[in-house]
DODOVO-982431 format. One record per residue (C-alpha): residue in one letter; x, y, z. Coordinates in steps of 0.1 Angstrom, whole numbers, plus 5000, padded with zeros to 4 digits. Last residue first. Example, Ala and Ser with C-alpha at 12.3 -4.5 7.8 and 13.67 -1.06 7.14 Angstrom:
# residues 2
s513749895071/a512349555078/
This chain:
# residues 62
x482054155607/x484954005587/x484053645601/x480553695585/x481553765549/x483953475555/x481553265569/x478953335539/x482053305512/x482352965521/x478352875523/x478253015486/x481252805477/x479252515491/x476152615475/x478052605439/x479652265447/x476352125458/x474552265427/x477852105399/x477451815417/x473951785415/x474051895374/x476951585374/x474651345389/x471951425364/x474051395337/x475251045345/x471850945354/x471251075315/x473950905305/x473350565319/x469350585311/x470350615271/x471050915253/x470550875219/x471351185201/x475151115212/x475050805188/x474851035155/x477251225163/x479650945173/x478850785140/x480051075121/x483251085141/x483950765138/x483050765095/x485251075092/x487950885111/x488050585086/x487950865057/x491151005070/x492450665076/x491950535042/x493350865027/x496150815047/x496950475036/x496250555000/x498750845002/x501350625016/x501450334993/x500050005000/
């Protein structure tokens, strides 16, 4: 095989991935979207905790 064919192969190998990954994240299964919920929970309890932080420190200046 020469050179060019072998990276023409491969670019149109990763075209094809990529394409399929598209089209698979449309599909969000239960997995993902408990995965997405946890993060968006996360993402709340991390945001409250930095309010809670800046709270005491608001609080230990007065």
């Amino acid at each position: 095989m020469t050179t060019q064919l072998i990276k023409k192969l491969a670019a149109a190998l990763l075209m094809a991935m990529m394409l399929g990954g598209l089209v698979a994240c449309d599909n969000q299964g239960p997995a993902e979207e408990a995965g997405e919920s946890i993060d968006d929970s996360m993402q709340s309890a991390g945001e409250s905790i930095e309010e809670l932080g800046e709270n005491i420190e608001e609080a230990a200046e007065n």
